[in-house]
C-alpha positions, -999 to 999 in steps of 0.1 A, spaced: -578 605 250 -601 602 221 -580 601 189 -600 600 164 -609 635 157 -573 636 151 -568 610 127 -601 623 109 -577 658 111 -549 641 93 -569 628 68 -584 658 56 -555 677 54 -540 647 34 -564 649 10 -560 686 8 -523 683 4 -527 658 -20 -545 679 -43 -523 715 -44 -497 693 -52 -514 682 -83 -517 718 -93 -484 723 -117 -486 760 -103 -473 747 -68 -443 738 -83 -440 777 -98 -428 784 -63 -399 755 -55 -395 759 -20 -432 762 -15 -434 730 -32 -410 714 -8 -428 724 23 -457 705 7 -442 674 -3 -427 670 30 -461 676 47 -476 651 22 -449 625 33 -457 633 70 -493 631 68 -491 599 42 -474 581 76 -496 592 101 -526 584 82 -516 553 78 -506 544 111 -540 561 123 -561 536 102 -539 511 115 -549 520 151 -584 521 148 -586 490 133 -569 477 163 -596 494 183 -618 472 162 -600 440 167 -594 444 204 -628 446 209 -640 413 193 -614 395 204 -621 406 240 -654 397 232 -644 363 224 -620 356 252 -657 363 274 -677 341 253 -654 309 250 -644 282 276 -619 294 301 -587 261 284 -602 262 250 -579 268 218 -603 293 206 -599 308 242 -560 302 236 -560 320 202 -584 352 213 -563 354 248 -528 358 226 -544 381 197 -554 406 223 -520 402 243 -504 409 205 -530 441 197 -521 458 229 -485 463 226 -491 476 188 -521 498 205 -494 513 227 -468 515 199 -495 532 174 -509 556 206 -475 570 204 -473 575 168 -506 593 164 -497 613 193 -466 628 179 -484 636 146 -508 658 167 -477 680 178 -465 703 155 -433 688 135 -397 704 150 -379 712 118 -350 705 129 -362 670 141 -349 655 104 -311 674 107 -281 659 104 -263 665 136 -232 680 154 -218 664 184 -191 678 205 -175 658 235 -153 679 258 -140 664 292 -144 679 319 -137 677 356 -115 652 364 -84 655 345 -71 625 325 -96 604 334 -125 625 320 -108 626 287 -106 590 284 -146 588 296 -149 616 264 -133 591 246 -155 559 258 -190 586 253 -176 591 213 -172 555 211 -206 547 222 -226 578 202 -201 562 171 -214 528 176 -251 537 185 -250 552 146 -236 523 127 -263 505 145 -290 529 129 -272 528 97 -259 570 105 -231 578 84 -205 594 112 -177 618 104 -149 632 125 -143 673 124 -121 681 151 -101 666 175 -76 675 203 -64 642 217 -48 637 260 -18 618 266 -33 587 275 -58 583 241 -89 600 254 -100 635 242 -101 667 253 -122 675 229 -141 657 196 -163 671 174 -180 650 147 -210 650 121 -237 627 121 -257 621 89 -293 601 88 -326 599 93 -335 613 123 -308 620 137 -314 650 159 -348 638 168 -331 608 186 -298 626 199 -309 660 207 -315 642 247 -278 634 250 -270 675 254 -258 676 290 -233 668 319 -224 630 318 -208 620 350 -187 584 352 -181 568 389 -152 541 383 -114 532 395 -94 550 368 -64 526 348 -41 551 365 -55 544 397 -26 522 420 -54 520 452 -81 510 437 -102 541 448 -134 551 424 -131 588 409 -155 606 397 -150 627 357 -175 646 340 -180 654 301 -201 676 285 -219 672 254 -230 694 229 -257 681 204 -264 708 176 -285 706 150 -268 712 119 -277 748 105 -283 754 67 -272 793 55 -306 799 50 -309 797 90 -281 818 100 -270 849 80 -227 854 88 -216 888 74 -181 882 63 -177 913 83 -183 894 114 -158 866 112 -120 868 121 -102 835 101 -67 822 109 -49 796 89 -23 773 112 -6 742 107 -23 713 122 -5 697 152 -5 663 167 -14 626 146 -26 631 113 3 628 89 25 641 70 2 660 47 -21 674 74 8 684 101 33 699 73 8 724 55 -15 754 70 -44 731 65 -59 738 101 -88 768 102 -97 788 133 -130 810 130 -142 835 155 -174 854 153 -168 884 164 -202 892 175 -204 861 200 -173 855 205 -175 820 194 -146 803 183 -147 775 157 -114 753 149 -114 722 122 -81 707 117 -87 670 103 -95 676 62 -56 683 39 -76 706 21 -76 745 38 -111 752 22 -125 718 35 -119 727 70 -129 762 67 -161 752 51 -169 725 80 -157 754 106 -185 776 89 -209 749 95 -200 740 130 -204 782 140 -238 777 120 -248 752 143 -236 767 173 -256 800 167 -285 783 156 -287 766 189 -283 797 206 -312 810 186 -337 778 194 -327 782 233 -336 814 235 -372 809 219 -376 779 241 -371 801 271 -397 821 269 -416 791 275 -394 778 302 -423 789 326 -444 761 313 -421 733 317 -406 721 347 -376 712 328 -359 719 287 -347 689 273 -321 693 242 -322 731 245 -288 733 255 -290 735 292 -259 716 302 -249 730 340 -268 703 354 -259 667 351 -282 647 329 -266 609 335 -244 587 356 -226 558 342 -215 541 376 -194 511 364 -186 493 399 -229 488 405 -235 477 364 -257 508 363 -264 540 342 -290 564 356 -305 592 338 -319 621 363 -341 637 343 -366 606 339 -354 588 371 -348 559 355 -322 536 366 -308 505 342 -283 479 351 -270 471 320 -240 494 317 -215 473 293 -243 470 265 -253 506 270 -217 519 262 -211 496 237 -240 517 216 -273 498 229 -290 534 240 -326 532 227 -333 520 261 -331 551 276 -339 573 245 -373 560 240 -384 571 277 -365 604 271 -385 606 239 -422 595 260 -413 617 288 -413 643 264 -440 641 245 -463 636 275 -449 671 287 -457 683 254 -492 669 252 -497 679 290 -490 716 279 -514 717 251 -538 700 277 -546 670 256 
């Protein structure tokens, strides 16, 4: 794939971008004025990393050519042979860049993001392997420097969760974590487990990007809100006061609960976000099924009745079905240390996405 005319593409636009937003008249019009700065920003990037990449081209080829030229055990040999070893694997890394800059950009690919857990079959012990998943997504965003904060929460007996819902705030986020949506399935001998026998729990998780009101329009008219007192930990502030808010959108039939702020309006305003969310999801699956034809499969759409992953802790192994890749390095993996799979996720679809524009 010759990417050149691309980058040439990029730069133009650049250049063109570059110059309305030296127009004060631009900034007449504020949102318009946004789009373009955030295109400038985008196209700055790619621009750079497409220069980058064909100056690799460049370099590649003369060393190559001196790898041909010199004595086979000479340092000159040496020195060209690891220079070309070092300008492939940032070929590759810079391929992938310029190749996601040819797609058009996924708005919602720079949301902050909503995640909800919920166990589901296996009783008990899929709420503690809810528990272990919110760990692990928890973990994966301190590593990335993600600010995370809990909304909801209805804790099992044994400290797991029958359900967690939590905000995730960063660069990025939903680009990276819109593959976890999906049915994760754990093969492992349970703590409760006397015989030693290996169950098998499922949870289900929900990754929403989070919707702004200029997404989603809620009539007032269309929402039914109850004020409760929150049960369960918390406190005697949280459990003694009809802090806890339950929203249900009357058109859907969606029901929102936040329980976890004191303040009444702090949890109605994160419920409000959360139904956002949910209906703006709804509103991206249904455009990306009228192109479900084209794909074999939707990734992050919100297709969750098949399962996605197995975490299968008596082989060391976590296998994710969609890709077919298999990892045995399960202790690290739910410790946080998920890029591994991610970044094929993110490949596999990309390719699919090239592959249906037929570049």
């Amino acid at each position: 794939m010759d990417l050149k005319p691309h980058i040439d593409r990029f730069c133009r636009r650049f250049e063109e971008v570059e110059a309305a937003l030296t127009d004060s008249k631009v900034f007449e019009n504020p949102q318009k004025a946004q789009e373009l700065s955030k295109e400038y920003a985008r196209l700055k990037e790619l621009v750079t990393d497409g220069r980058a990449y064909l100056k690799v081209l460049v370099e590649l080829k003369e060393n190559r050519a001196m790898v041909e030229s010199e004595p086979a055990g000479s340092e000159m040999h040496a020195m060209a042979q690891e220079e070309v070893t070092r300008l492939l694997a940032e070929d590759e890394r810079l391929v992938k860049v310029v190749q996601q800059g040819i797609l058009p950009p996924d708005p919602t690919d720079s949301r902050n993001t909503i995640i909800e857990i919920r166990a589901g079959a296996g009783g008990s012990e899929s709420a503690l392997f809810a528990a272990d998943l919110y760990r692990m997504y928890t973990r994966y965003a301190e590593g990335r420097g993600w600010k995370v904060e809990t909304m909801d929460t209805s804790p099992s007996d044994l400290g797991g969760f029958r359900e967690v819902i939590f905000n995730v705030t960063g660069n990025d986020v939903f680009k990276r974590l819109k593959y976890e949506s999906g049915v994760h399935r754990v093969q492992r001998v349970p703590a409760t487990e006397a015989q030693g026998r290996i169950h098998t729990s499922t949870a289900t998780v929900a990754v929403l990007p989070e919707a702004e009101e200029v997404d989603i329009e809620i009539r007032p008219d269309e929402l039914d809100i109850t004020c409760c007192r929150a049960s369960g930990p918390g406190g005697q502030g949280v459990n003694t006061t009809d802090s806890a808010v339950q929203i249900i959108h009357k058109p859907t039939g969606l029901t929102v609960r936040c329980a976890d702020q004191r303040s009444q309006q702090k949890n109605k305003a994160r419920a409000l976000t959360v139904l956002r969310s949910r209906l703006l999801e709804r509103k991206i699956a249904d455009e990306n099924a009228k192109y479900a034809a084209q794909r074999k499969a939707q990734v992050g759409t919100g297709e969750r009745n098949e399962r996605i992953r197995t975490y299968n802790f008596p082989q060391n192994r976590v296998t994710d079905h969609r890709i077919e890749v298999t990892l045995y390095n399960l202790p690290t993996f739910v410790e946080g240390d998920i890029d591994c799979l991610l970044e094929p996720l993110m490949n596999d679809d990309l390719n699919q996405k090239l592959a249906a524009l037929k570049l």
